[in-house]
LOLO-952910 format. One record per atom (N, C-alpha, C): x, y, z; atom name; residue number from 0; residue in one letter. Coordinates in nm, 4 decimals. Layout:
N
((X; Y; Z); "CA"; NUM; "A")
...
END
This chain:
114
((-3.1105; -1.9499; 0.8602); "N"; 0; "X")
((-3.0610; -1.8588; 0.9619); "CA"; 0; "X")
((-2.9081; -1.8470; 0.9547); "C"; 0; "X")
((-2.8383; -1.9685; 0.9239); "N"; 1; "X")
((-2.6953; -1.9176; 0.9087); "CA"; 1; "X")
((-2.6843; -1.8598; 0.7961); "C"; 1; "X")
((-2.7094; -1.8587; 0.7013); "N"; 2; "X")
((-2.6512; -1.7809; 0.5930); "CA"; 2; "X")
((-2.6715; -1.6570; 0.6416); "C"; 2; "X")
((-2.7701; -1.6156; 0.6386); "N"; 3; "X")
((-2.8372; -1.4728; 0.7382); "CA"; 3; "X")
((-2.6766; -1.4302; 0.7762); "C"; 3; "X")
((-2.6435; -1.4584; 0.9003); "N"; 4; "X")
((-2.5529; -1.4467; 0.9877); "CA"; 4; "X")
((-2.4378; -1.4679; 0.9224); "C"; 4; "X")
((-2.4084; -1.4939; 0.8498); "N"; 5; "X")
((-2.2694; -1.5624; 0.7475); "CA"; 5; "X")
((-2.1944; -1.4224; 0.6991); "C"; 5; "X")
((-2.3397; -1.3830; 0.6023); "N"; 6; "X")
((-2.3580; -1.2877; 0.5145); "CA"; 6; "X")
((-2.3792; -1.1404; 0.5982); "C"; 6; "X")
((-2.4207; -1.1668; 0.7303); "N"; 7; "X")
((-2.4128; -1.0125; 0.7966); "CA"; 7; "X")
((-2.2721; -1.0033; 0.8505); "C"; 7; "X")
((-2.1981; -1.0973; 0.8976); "N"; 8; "X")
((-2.0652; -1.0686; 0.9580); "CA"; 8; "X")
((-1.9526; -1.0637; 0.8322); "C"; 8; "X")
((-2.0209; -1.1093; 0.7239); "N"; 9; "X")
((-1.9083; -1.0369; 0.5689); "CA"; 9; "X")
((-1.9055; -0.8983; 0.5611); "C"; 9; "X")
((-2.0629; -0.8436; 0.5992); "N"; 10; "X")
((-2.1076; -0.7137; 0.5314); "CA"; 10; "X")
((-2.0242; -0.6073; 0.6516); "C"; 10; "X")
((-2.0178; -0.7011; 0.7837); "N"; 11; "X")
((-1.9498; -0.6213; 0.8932); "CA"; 11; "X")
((-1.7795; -0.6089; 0.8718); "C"; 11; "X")
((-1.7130; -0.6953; 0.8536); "N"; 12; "X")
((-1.5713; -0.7275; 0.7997); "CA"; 12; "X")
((-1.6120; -0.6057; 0.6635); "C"; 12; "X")
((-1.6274; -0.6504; 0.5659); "N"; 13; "X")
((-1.5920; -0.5584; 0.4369); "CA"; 13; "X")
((-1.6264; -0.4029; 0.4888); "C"; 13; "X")
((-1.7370; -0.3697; 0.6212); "N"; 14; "X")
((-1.7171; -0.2191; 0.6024); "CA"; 14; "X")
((-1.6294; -0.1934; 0.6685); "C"; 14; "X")
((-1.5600; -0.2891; 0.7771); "N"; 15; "X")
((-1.4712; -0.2323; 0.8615); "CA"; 15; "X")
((-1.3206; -0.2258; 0.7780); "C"; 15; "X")
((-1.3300; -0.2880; 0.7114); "N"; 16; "X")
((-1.1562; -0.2868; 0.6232); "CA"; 16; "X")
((-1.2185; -0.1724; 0.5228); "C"; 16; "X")
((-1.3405; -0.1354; 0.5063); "N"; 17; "X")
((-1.3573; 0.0082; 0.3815); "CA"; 17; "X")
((-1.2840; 0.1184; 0.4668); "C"; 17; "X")
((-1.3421; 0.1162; 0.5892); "N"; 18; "X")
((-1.2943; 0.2558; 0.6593); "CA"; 18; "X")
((-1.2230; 0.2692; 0.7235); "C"; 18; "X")
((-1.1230; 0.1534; 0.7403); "N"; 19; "X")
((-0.9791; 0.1430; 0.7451); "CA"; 19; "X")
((-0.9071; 0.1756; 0.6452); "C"; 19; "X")
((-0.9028; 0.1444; 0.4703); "N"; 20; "X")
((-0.8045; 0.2050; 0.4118); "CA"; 20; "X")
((-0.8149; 0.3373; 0.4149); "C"; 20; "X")
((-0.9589; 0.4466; 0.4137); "N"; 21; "X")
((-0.9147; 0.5690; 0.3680); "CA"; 21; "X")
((-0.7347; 0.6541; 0.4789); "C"; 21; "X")
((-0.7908; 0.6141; 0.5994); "N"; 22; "X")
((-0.6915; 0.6389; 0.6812); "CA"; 22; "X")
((-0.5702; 0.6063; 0.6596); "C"; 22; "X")
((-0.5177; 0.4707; 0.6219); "N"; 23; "X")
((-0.4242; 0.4304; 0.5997); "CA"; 23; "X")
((-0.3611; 0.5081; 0.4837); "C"; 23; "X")
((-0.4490; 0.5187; 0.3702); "N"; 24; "X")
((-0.4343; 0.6276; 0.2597); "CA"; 24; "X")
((-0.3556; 0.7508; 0.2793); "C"; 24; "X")
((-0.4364; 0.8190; 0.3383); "N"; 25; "X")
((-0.4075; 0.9416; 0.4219); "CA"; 25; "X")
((-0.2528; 0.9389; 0.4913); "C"; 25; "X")
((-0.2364; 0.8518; 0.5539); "N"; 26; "X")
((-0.1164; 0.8507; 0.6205); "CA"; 26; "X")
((-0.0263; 0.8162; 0.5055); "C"; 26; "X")
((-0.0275; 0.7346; 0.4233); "N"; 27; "X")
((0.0715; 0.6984; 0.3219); "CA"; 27; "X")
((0.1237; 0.8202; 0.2416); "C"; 27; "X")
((0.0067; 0.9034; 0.2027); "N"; 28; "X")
((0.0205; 1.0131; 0.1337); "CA"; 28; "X")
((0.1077; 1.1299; 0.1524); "C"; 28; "X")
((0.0826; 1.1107; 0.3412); "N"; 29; "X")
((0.1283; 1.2483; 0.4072); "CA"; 29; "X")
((0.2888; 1.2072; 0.4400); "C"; 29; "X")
((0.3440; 1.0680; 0.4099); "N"; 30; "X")
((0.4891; 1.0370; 0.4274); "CA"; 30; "X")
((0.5392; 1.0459; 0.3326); "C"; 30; "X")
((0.4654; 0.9371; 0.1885); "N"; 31; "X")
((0.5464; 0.9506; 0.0788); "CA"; 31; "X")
((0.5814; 1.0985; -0.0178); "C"; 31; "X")
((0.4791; 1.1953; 0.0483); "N"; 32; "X")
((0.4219; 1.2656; -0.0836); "CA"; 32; "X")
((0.4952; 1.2597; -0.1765); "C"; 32; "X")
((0.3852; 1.1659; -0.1994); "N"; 33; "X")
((0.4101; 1.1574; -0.3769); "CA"; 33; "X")
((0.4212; 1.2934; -0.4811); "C"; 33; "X")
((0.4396; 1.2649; -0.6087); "N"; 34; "X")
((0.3975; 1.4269; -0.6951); "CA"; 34; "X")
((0.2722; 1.4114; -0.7124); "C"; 34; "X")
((0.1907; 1.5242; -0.7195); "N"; 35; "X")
((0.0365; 1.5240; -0.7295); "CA"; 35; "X")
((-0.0510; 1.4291; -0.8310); "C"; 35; "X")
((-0.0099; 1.4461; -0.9202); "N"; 36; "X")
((-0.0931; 1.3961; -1.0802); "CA"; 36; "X")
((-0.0117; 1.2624; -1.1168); "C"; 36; "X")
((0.0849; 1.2210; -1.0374); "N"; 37; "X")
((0.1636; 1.1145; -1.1004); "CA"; 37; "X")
((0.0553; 0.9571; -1.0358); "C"; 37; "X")
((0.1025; 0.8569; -1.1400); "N"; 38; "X")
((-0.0044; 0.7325; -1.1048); "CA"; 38; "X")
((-0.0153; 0.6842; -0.9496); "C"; 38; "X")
((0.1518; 0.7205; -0.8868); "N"; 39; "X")
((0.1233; 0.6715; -0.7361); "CA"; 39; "X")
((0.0119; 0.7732; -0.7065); "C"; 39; "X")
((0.0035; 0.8933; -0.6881); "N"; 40; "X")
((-0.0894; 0.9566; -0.6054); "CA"; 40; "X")
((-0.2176; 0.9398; -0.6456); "C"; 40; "X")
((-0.2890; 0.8958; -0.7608); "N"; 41; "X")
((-0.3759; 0.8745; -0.8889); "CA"; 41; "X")
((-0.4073; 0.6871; -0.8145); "C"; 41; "X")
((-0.3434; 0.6275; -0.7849); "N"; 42; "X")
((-0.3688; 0.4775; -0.7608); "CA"; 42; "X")
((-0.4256; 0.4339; -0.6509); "C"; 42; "X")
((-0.3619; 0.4887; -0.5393); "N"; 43; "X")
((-0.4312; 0.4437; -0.3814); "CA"; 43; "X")
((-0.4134; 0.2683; -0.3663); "C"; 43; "X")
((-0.5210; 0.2597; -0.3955); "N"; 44; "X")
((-0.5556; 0.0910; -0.3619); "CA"; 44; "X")
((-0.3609; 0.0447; -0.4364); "C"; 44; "X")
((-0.3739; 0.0849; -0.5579); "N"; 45; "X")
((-0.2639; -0.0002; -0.6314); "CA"; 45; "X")
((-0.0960; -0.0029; -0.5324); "C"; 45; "X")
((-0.0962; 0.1055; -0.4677); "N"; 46; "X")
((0.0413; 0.1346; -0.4056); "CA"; 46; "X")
((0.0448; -0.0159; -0.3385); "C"; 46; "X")
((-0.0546; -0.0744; -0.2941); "N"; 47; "X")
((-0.0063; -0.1945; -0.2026); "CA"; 47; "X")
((-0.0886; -0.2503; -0.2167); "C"; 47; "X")
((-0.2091; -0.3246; -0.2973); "N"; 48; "X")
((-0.2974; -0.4027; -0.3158); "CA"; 48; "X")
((-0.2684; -0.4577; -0.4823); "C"; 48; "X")
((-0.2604; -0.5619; -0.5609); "N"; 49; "X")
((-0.3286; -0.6055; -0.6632); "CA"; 49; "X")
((-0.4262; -0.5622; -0.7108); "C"; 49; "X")
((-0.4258; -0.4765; -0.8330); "N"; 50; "X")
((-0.5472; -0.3912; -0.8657); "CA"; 50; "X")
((-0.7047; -0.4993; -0.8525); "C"; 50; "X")
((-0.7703; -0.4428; -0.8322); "N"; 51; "X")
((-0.9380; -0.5016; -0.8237); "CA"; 51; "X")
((-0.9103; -0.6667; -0.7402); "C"; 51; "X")
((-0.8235; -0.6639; -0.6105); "N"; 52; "X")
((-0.7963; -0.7778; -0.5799); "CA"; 52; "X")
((-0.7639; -0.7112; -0.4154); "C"; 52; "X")
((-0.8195; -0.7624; -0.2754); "N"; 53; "X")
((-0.7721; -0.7505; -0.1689); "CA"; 53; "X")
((-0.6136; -0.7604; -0.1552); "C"; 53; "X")
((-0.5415; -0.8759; -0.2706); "N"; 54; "X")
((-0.4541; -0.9309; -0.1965); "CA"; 54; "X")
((-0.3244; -0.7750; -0.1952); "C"; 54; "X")
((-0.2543; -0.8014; -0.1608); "N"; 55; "X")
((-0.1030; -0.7345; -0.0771); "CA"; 55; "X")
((-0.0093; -0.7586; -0.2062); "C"; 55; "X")
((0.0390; -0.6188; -0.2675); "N"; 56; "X")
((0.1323; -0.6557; -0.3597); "CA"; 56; "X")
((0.3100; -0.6611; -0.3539); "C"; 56; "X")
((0.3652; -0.6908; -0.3630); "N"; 57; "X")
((0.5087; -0.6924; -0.3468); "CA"; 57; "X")
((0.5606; -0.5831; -0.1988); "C"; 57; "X")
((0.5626; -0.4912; -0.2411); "N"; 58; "X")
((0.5666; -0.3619; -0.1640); "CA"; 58; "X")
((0.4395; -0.3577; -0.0512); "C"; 58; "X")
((0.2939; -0.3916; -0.0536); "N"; 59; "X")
((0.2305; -0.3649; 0.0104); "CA"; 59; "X")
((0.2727; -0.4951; 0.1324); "C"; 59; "X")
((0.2987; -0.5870; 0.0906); "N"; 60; "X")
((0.3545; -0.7277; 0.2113); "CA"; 60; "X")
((0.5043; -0.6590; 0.2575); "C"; 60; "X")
((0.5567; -0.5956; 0.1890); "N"; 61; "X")
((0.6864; -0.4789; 0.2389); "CA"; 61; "X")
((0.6709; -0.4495; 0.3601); "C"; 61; "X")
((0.5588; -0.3905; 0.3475); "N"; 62; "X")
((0.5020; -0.2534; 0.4455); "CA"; 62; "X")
((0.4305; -0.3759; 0.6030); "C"; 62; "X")
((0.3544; -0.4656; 0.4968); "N"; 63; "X")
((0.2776; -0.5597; 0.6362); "CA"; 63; "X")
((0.3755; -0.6185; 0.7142); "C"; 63; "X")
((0.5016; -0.6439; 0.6345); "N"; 64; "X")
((0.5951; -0.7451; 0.7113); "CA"; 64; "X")
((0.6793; -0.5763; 0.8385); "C"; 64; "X")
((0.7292; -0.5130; 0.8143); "N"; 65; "X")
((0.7788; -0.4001; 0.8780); "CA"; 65; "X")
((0.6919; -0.3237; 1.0254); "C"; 65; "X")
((0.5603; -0.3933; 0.9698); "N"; 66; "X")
((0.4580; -0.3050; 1.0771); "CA"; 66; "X")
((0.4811; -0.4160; 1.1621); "C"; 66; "X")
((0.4508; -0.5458; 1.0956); "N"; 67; "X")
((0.4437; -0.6507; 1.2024); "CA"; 67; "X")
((0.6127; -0.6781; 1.2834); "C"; 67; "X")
((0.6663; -0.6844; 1.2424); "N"; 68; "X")
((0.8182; -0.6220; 1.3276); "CA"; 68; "X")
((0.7985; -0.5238; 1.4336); "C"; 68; "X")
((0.7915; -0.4061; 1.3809); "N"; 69; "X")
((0.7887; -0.2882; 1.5117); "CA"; 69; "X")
((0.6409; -0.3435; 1.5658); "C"; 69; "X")
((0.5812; -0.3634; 1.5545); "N"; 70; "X")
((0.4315; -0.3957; 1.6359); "CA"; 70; "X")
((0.3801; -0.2884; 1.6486); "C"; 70; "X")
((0.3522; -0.2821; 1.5485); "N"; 71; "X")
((0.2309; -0.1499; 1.5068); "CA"; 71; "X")
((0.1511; -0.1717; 1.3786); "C"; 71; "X")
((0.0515; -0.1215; 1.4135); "N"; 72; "X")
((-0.0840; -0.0908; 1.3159); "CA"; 72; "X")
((-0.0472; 0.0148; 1.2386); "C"; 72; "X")
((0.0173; 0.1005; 1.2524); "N"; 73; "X")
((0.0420; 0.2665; 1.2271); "CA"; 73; "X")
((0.1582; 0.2611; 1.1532); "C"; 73; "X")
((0.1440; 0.3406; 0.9943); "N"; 74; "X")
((0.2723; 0.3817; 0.9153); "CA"; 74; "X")
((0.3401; 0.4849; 1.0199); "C"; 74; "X")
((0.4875; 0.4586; 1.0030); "N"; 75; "X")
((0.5529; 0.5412; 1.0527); "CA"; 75; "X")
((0.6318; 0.5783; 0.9512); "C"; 75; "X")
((0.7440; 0.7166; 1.0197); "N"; 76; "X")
((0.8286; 0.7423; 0.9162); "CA"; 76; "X")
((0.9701; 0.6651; 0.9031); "C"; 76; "X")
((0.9574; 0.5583; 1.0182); "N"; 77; "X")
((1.0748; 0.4668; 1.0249); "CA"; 77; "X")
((1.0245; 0.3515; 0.9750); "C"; 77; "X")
((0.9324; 0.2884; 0.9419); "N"; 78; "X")
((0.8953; 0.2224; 0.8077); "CA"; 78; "X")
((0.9291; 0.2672; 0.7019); "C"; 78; "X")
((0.8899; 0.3684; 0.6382); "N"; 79; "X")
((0.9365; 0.4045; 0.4918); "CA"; 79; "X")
((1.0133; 0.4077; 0.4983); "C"; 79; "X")
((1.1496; 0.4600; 0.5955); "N"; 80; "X")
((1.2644; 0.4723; 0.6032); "CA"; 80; "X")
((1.3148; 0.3057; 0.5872); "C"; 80; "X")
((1.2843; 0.2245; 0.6301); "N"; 81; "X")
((1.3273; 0.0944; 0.6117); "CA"; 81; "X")
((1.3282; 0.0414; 0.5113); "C"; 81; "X")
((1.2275; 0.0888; 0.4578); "N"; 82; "X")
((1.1414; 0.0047; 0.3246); "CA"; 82; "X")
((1.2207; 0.0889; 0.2042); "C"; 82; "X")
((1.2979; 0.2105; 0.2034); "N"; 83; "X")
((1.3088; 0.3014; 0.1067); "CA"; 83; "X")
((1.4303; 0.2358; -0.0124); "C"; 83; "X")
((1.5261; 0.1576; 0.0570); "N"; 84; "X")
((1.6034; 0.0846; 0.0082); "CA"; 84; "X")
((1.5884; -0.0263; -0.0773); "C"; 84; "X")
((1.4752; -0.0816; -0.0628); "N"; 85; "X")
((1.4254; -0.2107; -0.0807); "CA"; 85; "X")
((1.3583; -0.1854; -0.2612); "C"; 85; "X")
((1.3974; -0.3067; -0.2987); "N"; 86; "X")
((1.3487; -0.3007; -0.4368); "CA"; 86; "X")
((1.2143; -0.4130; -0.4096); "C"; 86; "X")
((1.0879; -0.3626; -0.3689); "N"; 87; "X")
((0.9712; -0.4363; -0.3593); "CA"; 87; "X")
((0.9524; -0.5263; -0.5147); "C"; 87; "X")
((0.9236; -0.4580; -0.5728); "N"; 88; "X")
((0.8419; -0.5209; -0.6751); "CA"; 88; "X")
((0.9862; -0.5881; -0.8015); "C"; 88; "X")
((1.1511; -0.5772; -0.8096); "N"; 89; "X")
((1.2332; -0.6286; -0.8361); "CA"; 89; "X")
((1.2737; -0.5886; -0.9910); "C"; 89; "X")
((1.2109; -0.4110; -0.9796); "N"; 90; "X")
((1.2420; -0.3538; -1.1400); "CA"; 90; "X")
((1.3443; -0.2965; -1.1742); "C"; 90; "X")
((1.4346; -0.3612; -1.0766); "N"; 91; "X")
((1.5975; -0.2374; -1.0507); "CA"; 91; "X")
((1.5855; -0.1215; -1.0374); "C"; 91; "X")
((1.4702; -0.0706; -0.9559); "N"; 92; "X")
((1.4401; 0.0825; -0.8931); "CA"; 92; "X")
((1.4024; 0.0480; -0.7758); "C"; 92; "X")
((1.4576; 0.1406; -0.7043); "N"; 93; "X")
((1.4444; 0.0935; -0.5055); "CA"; 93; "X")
((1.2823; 0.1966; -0.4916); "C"; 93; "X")
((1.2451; 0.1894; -0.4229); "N"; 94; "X")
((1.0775; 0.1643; -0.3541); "CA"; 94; "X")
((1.1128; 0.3739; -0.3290); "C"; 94; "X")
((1.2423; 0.3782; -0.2734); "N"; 95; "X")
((1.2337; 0.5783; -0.2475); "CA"; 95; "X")
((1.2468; 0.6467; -0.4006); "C"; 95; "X")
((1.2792; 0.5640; -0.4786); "N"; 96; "X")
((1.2663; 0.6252; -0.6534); "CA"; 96; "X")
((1.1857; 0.6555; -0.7103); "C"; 96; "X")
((1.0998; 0.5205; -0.6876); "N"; 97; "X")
((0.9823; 0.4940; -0.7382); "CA"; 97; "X")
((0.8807; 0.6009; -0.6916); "C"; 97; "X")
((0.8826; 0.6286; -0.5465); "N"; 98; "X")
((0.7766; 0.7497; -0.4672); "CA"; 98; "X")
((0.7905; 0.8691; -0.5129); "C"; 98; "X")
((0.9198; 0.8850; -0.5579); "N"; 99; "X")
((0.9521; 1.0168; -0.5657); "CA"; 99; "X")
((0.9194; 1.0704; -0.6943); "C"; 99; "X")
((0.9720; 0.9637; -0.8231); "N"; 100; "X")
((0.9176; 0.9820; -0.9630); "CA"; 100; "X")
((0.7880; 0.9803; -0.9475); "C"; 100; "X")
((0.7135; 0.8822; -0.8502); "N"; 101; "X")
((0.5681; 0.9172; -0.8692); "CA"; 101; "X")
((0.4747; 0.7525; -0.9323); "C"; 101; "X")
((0.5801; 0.6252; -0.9206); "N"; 102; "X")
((0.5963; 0.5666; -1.0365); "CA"; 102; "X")
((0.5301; 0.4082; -0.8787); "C"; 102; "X")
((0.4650; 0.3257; -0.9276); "N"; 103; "X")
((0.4438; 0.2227; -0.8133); "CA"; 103; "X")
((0.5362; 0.1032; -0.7429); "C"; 103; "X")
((0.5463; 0.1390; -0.6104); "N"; 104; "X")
((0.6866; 0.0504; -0.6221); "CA"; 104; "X")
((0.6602; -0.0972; -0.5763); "C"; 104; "X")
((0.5198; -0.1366; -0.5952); "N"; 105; "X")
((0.4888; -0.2872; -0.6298); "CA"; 105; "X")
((0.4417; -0.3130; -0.7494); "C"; 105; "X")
((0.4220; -0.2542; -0.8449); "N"; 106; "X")
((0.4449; -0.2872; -0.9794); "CA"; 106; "X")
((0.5530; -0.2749; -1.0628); "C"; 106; "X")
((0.5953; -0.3607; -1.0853); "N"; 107; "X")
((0.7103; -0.3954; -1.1978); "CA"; 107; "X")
((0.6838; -0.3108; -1.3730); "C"; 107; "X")
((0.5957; -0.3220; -1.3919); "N"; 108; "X")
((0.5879; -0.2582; -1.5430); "CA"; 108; "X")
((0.5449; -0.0984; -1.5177); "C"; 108; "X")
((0.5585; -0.0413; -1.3795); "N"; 109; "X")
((0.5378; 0.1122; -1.3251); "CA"; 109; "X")
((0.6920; 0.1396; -1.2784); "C"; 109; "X")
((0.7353; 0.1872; -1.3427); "N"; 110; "X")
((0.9093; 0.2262; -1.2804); "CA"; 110; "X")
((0.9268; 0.3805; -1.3645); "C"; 110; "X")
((0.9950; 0.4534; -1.3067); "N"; 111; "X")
((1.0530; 0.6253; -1.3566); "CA"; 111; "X")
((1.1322; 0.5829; -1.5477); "C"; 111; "X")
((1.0682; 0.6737; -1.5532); "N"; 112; "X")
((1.1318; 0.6673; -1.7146); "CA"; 112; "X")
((1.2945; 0.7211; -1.7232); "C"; 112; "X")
((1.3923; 0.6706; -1.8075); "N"; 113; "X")
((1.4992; 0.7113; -1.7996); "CA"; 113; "X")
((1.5335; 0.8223; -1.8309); "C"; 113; "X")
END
């Protein structure tokens, strides 16, 4: 019986964080816009997750540490604005470069070509 129950409150957690990122998505999209076809807009999960990994990447703990400051759940545009300066991922390109080329600004080997 516990496993039962173990395994139904995983299945409840994993759908509730599924249908939490699309939103979060959405909102990221509609601040950074990115360029269309470039890997940020092409990545989703990658902008702030470790590919094929829950965890929070450079830039995505950026973003968690900033929300948890203002005390909010909700991207704002005074987050990115905070965060725009910031070299997340430490490739000598600041995080508003990176959005704008299109390029991930928690991955280090994703930076704007010269």
């Amino acid at each position: 019986m516990k496993i039962k129950t173990i395994a139904g409150a995983g299945i409840v957690l994993c759908c509730a964080a599924a249908l939490a990122t699309p939103a979060f998505q959405i909102e990221y999209a509609k601040l950074a816009k990115p360029p269309k076809d470039s890997a940020l807009a092409k990545a989703a999960c990658a902008t702030c997750h470790v590919p094929g990994k829950p965890a929070l990447n450079a830039y995505g703990k950026d973003i968690a540490a900033a929300m948890k400051k203002l005390k909010t759940k909700k991207l704002t545009p005074a987050i990115m604005k905070a965060l725009a300066k910031l070299d997340s991922d430490k490739d000598k390109v600041n995080n508003a470069a990176e959005i704008k080329a299109g390029t991930l600004p928690g991955d280090p080997k994703s930076k704007p070509s010269k």
